[in-house]
N, C-alpha and C positions, 0 to 999 in steps of 0.2 A: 782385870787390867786397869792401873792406875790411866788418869784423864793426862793424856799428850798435850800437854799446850804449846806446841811447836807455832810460829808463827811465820808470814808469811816475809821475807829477807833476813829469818835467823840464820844464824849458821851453827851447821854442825861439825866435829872437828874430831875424826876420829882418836882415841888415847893412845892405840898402837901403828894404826898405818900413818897417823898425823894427816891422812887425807880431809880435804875442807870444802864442805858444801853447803850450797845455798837456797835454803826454801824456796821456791818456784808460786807451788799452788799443794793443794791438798787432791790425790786422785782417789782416795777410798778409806775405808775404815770397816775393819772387821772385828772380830771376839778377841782376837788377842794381839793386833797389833795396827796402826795408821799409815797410811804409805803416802807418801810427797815423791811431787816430781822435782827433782835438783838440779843445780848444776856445778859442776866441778871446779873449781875456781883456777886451779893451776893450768886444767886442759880448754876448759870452757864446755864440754861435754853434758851433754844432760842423760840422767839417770833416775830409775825409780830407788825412792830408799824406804825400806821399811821399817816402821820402830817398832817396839814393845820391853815391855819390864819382865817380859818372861823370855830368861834369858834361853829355858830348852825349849821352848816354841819354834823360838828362833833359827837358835844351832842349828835343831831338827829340818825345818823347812831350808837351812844356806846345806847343809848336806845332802838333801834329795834335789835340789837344783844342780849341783858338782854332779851329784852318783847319775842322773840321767842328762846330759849335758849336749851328747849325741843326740838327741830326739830334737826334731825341726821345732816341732810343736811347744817346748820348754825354754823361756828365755834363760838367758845366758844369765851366770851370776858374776860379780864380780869383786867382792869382798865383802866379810863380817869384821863388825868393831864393835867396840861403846863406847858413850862420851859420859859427861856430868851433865845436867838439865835441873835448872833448881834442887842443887843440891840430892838429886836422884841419881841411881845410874841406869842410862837405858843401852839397850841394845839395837845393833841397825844391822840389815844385808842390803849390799847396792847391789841392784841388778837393771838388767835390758831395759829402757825405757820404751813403751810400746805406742803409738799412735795411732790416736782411734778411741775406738767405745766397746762396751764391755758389752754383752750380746743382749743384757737388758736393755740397757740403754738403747743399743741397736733399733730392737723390734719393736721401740715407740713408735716412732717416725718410716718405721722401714717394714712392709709386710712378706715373713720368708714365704717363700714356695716352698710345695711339698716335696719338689728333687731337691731344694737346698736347703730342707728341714732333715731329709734322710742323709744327704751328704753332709750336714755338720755329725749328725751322730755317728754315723761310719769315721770321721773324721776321731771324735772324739772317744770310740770305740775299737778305736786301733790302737789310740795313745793306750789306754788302763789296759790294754792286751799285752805288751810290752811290759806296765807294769806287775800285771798279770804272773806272766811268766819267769817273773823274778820274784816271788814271792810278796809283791805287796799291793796294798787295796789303795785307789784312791781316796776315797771315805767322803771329804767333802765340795760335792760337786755342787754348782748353781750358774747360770745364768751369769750372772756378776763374774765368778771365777773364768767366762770365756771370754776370750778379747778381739776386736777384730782390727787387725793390724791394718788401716787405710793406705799407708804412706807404702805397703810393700803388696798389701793385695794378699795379707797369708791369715791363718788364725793362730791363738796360743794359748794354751791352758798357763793360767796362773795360780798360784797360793797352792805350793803343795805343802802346805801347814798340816794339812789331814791326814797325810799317805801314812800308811802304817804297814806293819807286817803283818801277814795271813797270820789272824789267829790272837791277835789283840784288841783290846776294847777299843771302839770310838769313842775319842774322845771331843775330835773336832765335828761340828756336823751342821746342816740348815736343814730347821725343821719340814720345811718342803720338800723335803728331798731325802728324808729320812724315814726307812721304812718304821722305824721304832714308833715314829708322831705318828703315823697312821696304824699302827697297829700291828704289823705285817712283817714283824721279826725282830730281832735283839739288835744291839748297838756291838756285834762283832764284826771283823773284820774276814768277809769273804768276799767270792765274787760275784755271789748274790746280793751283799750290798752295793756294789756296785751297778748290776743289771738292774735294781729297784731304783734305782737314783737318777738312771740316764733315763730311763724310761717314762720316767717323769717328767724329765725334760723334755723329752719328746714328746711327751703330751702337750705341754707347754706352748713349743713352735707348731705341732698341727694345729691344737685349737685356739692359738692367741688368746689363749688365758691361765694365769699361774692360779693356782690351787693350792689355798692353805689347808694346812690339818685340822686346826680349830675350826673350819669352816663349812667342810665337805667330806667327802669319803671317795675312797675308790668307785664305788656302784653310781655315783654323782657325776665321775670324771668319765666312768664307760658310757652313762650315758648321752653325755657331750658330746662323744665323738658320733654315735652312733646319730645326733641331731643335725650333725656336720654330715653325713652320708656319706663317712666313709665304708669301705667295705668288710662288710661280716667276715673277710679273713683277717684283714690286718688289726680289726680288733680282738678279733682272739687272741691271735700273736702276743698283743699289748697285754691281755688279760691272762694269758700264759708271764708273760716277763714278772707283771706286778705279784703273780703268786708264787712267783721263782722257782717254777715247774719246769724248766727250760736253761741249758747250759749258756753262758755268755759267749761261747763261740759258734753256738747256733746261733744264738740271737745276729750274731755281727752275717752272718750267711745270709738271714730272710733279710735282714734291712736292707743289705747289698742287692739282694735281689727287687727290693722294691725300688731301690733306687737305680739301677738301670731299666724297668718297665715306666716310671716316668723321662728316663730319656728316651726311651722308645717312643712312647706317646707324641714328647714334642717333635722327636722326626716323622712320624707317623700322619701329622698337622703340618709338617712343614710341604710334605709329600703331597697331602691333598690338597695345599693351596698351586702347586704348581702342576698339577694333575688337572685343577679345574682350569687354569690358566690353559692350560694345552687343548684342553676341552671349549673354550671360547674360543680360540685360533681358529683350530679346526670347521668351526660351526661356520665364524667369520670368512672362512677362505672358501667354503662350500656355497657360502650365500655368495659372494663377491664373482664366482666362477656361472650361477646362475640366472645372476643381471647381467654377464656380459654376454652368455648364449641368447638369452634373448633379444638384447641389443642389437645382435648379429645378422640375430633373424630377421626384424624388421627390416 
């Protein structure tokens, strides 16, 4: 990818919609293309726009935003163009502008819990079921690619730059999240790459900490968990997913299940605080009843 030097009140002006927008600020930068947040000059609207000089990157990723558009979780797109840029031609799709931070950025400042670490991947694990079921992989999933929408209160997967169809090479990928940099399978396109990628990320939110390939191994991140205390089932599970011994609609079943035993848990805590409450009454009222027998009696 050639170097974007888009700048902060440039304007971009599309060649065929003639739509015209105005640098804001810079929201990210990935492998094959830089995204800014805009604003529309005619509506006053703000918008994310993403660039690159790779013109099928782009297509690719403004076509799986159209083809899945229906799904809550998938912002909306809402045009591809190209303009001239120093004598270059780049390419843009405008889509949803989302408010908020991206789940990396999130879980600096913010510690998840472990119901709202299983409920982002159920979360996240419903969306690639969907894709799933229509024949395609997500491929590159991260941290960075999840959003959390503040201003609505919802979440959204971004940059389907990656999705591909069952049964072709990855081509997009983070190495984090990529069973290949670990060892642990080819760079094609199933739904075991997919089950190896989220699973990783959920290792990620249980033990607040990202795991690189050059750094560690799997038997390093088992034993993490296992220093966290969690329990000898759900690391198996995890250790079932990473050897992709295990179908992705099982896997979506036990998470589901773990994550309704930690809501159990907290009403199970909510119970015994109001259980001991009743049990203070109780004690209170029985004492209260035998200072005033005696009282009587005098």
């Amino acid at each position: 990818m050639k170097k974007i030097r888009l700048s902060l009140g440039d304007y971009v002006i599309g060649k065929w919609n003639k739509n015209k927008y105005k640098i804001l600020s810079v929201l990210g930068e990935g492998g094959v293309g830089k995204v800014y947040k805009v604003k529309n000059q005619s509506t006053n609207k703000i918008w994310a726009l993403k660039v690159s000089d790779d013109l099928s990157s782009i297509t690719k990723e403004y076509d799986m935003l159209k083809k899945f558009y229906y799904i809550d979780a998938i912002p909306c797109v809402k045009e591809i163009d190209d303009f001239i840029f120093e004598n270059d031609t780049l390419y843009y799709i405008v889509m949803e502008y989302i408010e908020g931070q991206n789940l990396k950025e999130y879980i600096k400042t913010k510690k998840i819990s472990i119901k709202n670490a299983f409920g982002i991947i159920l979360f996240i694990g419903n969306v690639f079921k969907i894709l799933h079921d229509q024949n395609f992989i997500f491929g590159d999933l991260k941290l960075e690619n999840i959003m959390i929408d503040q201003k609505n209160n919802e979440m959204k997967i971004i940059d389907l730059g990656g999705v591909v169809y069952v049964g072709d090479s990855i081509k997009e990928f983070t190495p984090n999240y990529d069973r290949a940099s670990f060892n642990m399978g080819l760079r094609r396109a199933d739904e075991k790459y997919d089950l190896f990628s989220i699973t990783i990320l959920m290792i990620n939110l249980l033990s607040g900490t990202i795991f690189y390939p050059q750094e560690t191994n799997i038997k390093q991140m088992i034993q993490k968990l296992k220093e966290l205390k969690f329990s000898p089932k759900l690391i198996l599970l995890i250790q079932r997913c990473l050897n992709q011994n295990i179908t992705f609609k099982i896997f979506l079943m036990e998470i589901e299940k773990y994550y309704k035993e930690e809501k159990y848990k907290k009403n199970i805590f909510i119970f015994d605080i109001y259980k001991s409450i009743d049990i203070v009454f109780i004690g209170s009222f029985i004492f209260f009843i035998l200072v005033l027998y005696k009282c009587c009696i005098k």
